[in-house]
ROROTI-394261 format. One record per residue (C-alpha): residue number from 0; x, y, z; residue in three letters. Coordinates in steps of 0.05 Angstrom, whole numbers, plus 32768, in hexadecimal, padded with zeros to 4 digits. Each point is the difference from the previous one (the first is absolute). Example, Ala and Ser with C-alpha at 12.3 -4.5 7.8 and 13.67 -1.06 7.14 Angstrom:
2
0 | 80F6 | 7FA6 | 809C | ALA
1 | 801B | 8045 | 7FF3 | SER
! end
This chain:
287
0 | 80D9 | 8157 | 8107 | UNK
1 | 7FF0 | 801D | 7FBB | UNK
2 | 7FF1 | 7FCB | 7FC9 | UNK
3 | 803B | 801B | 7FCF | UNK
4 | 802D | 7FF7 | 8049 | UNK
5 | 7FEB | 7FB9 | 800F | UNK
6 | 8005 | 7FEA | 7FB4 | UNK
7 | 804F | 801E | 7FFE | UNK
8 | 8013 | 7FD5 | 8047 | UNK
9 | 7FD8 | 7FC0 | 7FE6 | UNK
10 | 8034 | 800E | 7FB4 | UNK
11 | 8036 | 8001 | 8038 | UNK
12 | 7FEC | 7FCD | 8021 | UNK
13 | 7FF0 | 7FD4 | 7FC3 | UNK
14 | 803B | 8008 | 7FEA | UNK
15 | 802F | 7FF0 | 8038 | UNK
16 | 7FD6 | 7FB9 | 8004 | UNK
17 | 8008 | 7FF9 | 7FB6 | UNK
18 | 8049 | 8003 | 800D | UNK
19 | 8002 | 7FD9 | 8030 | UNK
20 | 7FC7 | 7FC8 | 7FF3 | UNK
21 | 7FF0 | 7FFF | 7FAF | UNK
22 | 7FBB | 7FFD | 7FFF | UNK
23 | 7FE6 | 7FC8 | 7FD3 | UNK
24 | 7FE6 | 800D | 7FBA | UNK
25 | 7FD8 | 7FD8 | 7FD2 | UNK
26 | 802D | 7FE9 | 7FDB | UNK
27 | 802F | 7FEA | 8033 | UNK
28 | 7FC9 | 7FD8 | 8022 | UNK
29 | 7FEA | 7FDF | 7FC6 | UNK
30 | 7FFA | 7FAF | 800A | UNK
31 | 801A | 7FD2 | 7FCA | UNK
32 | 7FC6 | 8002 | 7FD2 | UNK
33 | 7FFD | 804E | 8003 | UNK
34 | 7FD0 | 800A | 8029 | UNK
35 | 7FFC | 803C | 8037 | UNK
36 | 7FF8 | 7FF3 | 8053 | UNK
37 | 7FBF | 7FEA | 8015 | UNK
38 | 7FD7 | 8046 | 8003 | UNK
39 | 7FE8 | 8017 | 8041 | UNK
40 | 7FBA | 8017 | 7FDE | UNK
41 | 7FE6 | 8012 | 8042 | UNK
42 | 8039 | 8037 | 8008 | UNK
43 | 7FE9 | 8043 | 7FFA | UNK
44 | 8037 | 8038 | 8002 | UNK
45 | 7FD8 | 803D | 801E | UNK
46 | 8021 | 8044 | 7FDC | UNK
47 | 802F | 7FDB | 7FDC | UNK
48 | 801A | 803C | 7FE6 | UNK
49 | 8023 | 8013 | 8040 | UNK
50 | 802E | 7FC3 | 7FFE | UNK
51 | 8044 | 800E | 7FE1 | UNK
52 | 7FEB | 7FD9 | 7FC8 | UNK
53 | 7FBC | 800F | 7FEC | UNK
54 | 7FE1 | 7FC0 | 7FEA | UNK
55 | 8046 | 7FDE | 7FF3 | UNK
56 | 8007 | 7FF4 | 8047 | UNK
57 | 7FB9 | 7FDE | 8007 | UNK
58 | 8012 | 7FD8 | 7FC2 | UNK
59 | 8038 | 7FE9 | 8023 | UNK
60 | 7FDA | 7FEA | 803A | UNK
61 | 7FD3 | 7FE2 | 7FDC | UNK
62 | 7FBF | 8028 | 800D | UNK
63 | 7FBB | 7FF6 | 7FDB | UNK
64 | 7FF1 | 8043 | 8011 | UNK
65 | 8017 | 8046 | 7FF5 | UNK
66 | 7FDD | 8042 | 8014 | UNK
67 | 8013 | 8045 | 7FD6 | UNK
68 | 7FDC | 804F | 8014 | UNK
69 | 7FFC | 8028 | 7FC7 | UNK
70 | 7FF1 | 8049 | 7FF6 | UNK
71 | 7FEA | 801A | 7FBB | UNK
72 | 802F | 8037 | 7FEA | UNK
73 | 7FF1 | 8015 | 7FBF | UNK
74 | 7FF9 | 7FD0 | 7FD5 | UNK
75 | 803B | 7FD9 | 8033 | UNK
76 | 7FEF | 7FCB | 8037 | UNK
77 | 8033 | 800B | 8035 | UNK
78 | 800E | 7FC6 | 8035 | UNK
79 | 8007 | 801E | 8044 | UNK
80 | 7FD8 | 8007 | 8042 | UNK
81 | 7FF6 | 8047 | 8011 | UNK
82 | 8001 | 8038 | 7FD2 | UNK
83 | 803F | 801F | 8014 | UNK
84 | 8028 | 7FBF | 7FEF | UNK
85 | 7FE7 | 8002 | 7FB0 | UNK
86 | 8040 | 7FF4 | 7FD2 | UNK
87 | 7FFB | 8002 | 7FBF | UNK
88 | 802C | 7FD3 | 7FF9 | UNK
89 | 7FD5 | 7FD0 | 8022 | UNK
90 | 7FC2 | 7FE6 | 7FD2 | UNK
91 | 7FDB | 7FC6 | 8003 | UNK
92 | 801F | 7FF4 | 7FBD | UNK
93 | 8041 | 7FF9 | 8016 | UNK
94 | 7FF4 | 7FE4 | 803C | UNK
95 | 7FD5 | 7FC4 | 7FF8 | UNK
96 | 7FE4 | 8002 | 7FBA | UNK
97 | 803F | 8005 | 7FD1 | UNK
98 | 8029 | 7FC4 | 802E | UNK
99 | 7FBF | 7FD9 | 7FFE | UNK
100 | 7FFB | 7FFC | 7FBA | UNK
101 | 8048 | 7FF3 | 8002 | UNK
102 | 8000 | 7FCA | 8026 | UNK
103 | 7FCD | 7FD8 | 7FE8 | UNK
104 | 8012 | 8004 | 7FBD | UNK
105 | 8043 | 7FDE | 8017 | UNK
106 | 7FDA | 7FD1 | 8028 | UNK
107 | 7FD6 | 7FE4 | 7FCD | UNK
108 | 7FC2 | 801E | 801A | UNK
109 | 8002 | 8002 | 804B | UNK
110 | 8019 | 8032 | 802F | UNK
111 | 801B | 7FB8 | 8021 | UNK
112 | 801F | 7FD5 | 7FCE | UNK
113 | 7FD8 | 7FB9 | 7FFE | UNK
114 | 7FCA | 801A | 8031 | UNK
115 | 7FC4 | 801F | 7FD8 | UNK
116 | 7FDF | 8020 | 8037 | UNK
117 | 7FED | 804C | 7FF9 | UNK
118 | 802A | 8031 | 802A | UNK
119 | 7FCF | 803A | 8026 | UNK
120 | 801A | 803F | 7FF1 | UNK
121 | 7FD2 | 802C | 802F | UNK
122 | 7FF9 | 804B | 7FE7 | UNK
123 | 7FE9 | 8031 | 8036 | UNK
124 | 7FEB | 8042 | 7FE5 | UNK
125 | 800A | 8038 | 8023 | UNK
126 | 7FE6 | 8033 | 7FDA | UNK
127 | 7FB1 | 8001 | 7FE7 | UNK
128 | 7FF7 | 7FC1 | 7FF0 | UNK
129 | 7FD4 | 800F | 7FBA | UNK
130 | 8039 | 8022 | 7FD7 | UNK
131 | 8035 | 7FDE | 8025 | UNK
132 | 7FE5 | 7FBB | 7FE3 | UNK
133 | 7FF6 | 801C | 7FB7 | UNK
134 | 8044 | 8014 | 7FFE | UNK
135 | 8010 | 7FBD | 8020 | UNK
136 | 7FD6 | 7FD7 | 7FC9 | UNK
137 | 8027 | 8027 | 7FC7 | UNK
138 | 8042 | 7FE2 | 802A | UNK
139 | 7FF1 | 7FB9 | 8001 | UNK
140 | 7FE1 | 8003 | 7FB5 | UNK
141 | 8047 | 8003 | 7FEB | UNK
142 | 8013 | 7FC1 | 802B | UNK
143 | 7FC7 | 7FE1 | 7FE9 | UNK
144 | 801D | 7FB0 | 7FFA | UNK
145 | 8018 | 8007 | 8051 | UNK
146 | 7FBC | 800B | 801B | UNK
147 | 7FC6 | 7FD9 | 800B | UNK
148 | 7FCB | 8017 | 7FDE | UNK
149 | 7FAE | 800A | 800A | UNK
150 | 7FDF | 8000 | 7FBD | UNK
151 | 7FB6 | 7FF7 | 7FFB | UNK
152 | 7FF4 | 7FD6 | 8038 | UNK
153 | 803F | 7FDB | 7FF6 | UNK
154 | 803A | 7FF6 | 802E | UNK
155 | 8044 | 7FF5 | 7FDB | UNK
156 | 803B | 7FE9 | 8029 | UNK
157 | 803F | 8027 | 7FF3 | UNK
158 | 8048 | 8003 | 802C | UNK
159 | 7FEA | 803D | 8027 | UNK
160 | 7FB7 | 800F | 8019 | UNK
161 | 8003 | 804C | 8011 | UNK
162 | 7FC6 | 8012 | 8030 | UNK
163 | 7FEF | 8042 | 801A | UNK
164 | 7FF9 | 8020 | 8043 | UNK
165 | 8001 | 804B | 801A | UNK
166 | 7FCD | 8031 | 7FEC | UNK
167 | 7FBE | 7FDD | 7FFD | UNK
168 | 7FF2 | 802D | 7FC6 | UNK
169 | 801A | 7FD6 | 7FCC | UNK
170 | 7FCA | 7FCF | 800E | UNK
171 | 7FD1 | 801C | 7FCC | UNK
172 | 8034 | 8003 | 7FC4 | UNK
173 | 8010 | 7FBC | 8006 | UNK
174 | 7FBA | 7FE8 | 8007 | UNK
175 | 7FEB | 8020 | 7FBD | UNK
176 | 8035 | 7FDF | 7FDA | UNK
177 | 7FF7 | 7FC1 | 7FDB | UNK
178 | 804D | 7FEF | 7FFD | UNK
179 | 802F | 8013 | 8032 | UNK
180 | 8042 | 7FE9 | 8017 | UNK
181 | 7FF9 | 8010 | 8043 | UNK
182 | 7FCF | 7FEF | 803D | UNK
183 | 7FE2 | 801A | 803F | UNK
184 | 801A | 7FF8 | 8041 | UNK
185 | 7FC1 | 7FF9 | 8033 | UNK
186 | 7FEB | 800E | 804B | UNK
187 | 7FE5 | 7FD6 | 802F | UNK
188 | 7FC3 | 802C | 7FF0 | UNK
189 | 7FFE | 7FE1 | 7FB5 | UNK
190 | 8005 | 7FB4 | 8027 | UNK
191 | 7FBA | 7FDD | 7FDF | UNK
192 | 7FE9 | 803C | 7FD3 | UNK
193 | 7FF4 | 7FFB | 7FB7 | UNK
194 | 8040 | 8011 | 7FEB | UNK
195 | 8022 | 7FC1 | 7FDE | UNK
196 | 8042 | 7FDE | 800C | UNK
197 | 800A | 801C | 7FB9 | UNK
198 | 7FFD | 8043 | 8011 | UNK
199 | 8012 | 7FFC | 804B | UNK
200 | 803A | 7FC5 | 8005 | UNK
201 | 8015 | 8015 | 8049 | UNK
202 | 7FE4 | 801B | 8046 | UNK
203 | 8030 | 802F | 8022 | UNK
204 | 7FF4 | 801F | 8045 | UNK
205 | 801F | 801B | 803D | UNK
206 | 8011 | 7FCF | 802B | UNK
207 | 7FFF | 802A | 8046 | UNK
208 | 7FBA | 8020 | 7FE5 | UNK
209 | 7FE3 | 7FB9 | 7FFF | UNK
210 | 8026 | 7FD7 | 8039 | UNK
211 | 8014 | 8015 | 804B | UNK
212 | 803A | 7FC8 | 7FF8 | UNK
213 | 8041 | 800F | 7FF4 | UNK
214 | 802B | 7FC7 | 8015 | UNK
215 | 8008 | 7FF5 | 8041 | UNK
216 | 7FDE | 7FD4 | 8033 | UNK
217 | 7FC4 | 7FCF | 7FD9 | UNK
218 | 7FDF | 8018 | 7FC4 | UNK
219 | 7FB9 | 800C | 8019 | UNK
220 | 7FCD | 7FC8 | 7FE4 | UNK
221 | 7FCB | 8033 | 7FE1 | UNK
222 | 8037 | 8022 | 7FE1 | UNK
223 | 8023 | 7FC2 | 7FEE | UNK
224 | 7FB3 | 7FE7 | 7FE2 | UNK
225 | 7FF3 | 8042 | 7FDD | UNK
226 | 804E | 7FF8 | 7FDF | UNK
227 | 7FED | 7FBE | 7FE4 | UNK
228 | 7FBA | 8014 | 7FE4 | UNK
229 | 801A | 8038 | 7FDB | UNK
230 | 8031 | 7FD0 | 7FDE | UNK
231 | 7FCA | 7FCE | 7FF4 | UNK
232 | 7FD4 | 8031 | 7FDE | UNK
233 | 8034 | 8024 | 7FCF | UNK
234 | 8012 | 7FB8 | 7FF3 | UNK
235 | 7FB9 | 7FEB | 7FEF | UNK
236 | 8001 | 803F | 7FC9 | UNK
237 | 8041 | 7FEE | 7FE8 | UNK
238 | 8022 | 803B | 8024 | UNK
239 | 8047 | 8002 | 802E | UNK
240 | 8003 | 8028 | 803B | UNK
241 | 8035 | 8035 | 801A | UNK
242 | 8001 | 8026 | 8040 | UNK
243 | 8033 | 803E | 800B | UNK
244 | 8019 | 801E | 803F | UNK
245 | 8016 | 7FBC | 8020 | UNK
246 | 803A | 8000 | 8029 | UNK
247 | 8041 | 800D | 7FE9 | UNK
248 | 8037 | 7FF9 | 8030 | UNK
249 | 8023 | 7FBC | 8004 | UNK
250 | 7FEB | 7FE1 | 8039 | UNK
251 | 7FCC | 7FC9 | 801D | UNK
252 | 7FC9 | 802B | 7FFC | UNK
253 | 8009 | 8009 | 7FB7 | UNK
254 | 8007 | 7FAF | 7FF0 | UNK
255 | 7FC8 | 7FF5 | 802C | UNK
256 | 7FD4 | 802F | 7FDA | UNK
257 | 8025 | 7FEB | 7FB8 | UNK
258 | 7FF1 | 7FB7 | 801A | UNK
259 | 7FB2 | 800C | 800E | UNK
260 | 7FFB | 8024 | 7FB4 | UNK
261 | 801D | 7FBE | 7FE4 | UNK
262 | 7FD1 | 7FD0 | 8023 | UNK
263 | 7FC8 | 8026 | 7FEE | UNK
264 | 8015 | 7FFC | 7FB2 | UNK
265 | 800C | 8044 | 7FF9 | UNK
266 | 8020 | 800B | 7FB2 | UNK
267 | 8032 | 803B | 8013 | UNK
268 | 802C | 800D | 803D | UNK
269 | 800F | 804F | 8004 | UNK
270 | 8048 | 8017 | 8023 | UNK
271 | 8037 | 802A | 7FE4 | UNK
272 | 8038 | 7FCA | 8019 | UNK
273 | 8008 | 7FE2 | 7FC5 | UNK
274 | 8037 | 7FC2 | 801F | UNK
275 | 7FD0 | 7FFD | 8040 | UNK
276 | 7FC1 | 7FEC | 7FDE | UNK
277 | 802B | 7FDF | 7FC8 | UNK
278 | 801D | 7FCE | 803B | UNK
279 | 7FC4 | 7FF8 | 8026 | UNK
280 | 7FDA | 7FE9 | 7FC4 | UNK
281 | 8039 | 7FCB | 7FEB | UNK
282 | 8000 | 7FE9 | 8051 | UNK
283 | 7FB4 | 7FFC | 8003 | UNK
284 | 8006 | 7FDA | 7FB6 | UNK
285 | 8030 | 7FCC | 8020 | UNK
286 | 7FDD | 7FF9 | 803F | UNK
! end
C-alpha cells in the first residue's frame, strides 16, 4: 500500500477513535500542580509522521522520542518517506518545529510541563546528507532556545535534543562546526571509537543485522551477553542505545523481545504502535 494510501486510512481511522475515545491531551492530563503524565522517555515513535497526528499523537502518548525523514527541496525540508509522498504542505517546520516551539513556550520550558527532560526529535535525511544538514542547521538556527546546543566543547541542555540519522554524509559538516544544535546519530560500528558522547549522543543499528532473535522461544545467551555489553559500553561513554527493525505486531513475541531490550537498559524502544508500547511500558513500570 502506497504511503499517501496508508496515511489517508490511518486520518480515517484516527478519526473514528477520536470520536469515539478522545484521546488525552496535555492539558487535560495535567495533575494538580500542573504538571504533565509521567513521560515514557524510553518511547520512540518510528516515522512519526505517518500517524494521523504527526508528533501530536506521540505527545499524547507520552513518547521521549520522535523520528522525522526529510528530503531537501529547494531551500524546503519536506517530511515524508519516499519521494513520491513529498507535500509541500508537509515541512519539518510545520510539523514538529513550529508546535514545538509552541508548546514549550506554554509549558514553561519543557515539551512536558514540570518534567525537564529533553524530548529526541530524530531527523533521518534522506537526501545527501551534506546539503541536507546545511539547510537543516539554517532551520534549527531560527529555533535556536528549543534545542540543545554544542558550543565549543560544551553541552547545553535545551527541551528538544535533535540528533541526526540518514545519509552518513552529514558527518563531516557537523564535525567541523564549533556550535551546532544538532548531533550525530551513531552505528554499532562508532561503539568505542574516538567520537565523543558530545558529538555522537546515541548508537543506532539494525536489530535483525545484529541478532538471530526475534521473540519467540529463549533469547539465546551469547546474544542475550552481546545485548548487554553493547549497553554497558555506550553507557560507559555516556551514550543510549536504539535498535530498529524489532518486531512490530502485537503479540508475545514482541513483549518478549520489548521485555529483553528493557532488562538490558536499552534507552529507546522502537514500534509504530504508539498505545501498545505506551501500555506495555506503564505495565512493566507497575510490575
Amino acid at each position: 500500500m502506497a504511503l499517501t494510501t496508508r496515511r489517508r486510512a490511518l486520518t480515517t481511522l484516527g478519526a473514528a477513535f477520536a470520536g469515539a475515545v478522545a484521546l488525552p491531551g496535555a492539558s487535560a492530563l495535567a495533575d494538580d500542580r500542573g504538571r504533565s503524565p509521567r513521560p515514557l522517555w524510553r518511547a520512540h515513535a518510528h516515522n512519526d509522521y505517518e500517524h494521523p497526528r504527526p508528533l501530536l499523537d506521540a505527545l499524547d502518548h507520552r513518547f521521549g522520542s520522535v523520528e522525522a525523514d526529510i528530503y531537501l527541496v529547494g531551500d524546503q525540508l519536506l517530511v515524508a518517506h519516499d519521494p513520491e509522498d513529498l507535500d509541500p504542505a508537509r515541512t519539518l517546520e510545520s510539523l514538529y518545529l513550529d508546535t514545538l516551539a509552541a508548546r514549550v513556550r506554554a509549558n514553561r520550558g519543557s515539551v512536558y510541563r514540570g518534567h525537564r527532560g529533553s524530548l529526541q526529535l530524530l531527523i533521518d535525511l534522506k537526501t545527501e546528507g551534506a546539503s541536507t544538514y546545511l539547510e537543516l542547521d539554517r532551520h534549527l538556527r531560527r529555533y535556536r532556545h528549543l534545542f540543545t546546543t554544542y558550543a565549543h566543547g560544551r553541552v547545553l541542555p535545551g527541551p528538544v535534543t535533535a540528533v541526526v540519522s540518514g545519509d552518513r554524509a552529514a558527518r563531516v559538516p557537523m564535525e567541523a562546526q564549533t556550535v551546532r544544535r544538532a548531533f550525530y546519530d551513531g552505528r554499532l560500528a562508532d561503539l568505542g571509537s574516538a567520537a565523543p558522547a558530545s558529538f555522537v549522543p546515541l548508537i543506532s543499528d539494525n536489530w535483525t543485522l545484529n541478532f538471530t532473535w526475534r521473540g519467540a522461544g529463549t533469547f539465546p545467551a551469547a546474544e542475550r551477553q552481546k545485548l548487554h555489553g553493547i549497553t554497558r559500553a555506550a553507557h560507559a561513554r555516556g551514550q543510549k542505545v536504539r535498535f530498529w527493525a524489532t518486531p512490530d505486531v502485537a503479540g508475545p513475541e514482541r513483549d518478549a523481545l520489548w521485555a529483553e531490550l528493557l532488562a538490558a537498559d536499552v534507552d529507546f524502544v522502537n514500534t509504530d504502535d504508539l498505545l501498545g508500547l505506551a501500555a506495555f511500558l506503564d505495565a512493566h513500570e507497575r510490575a
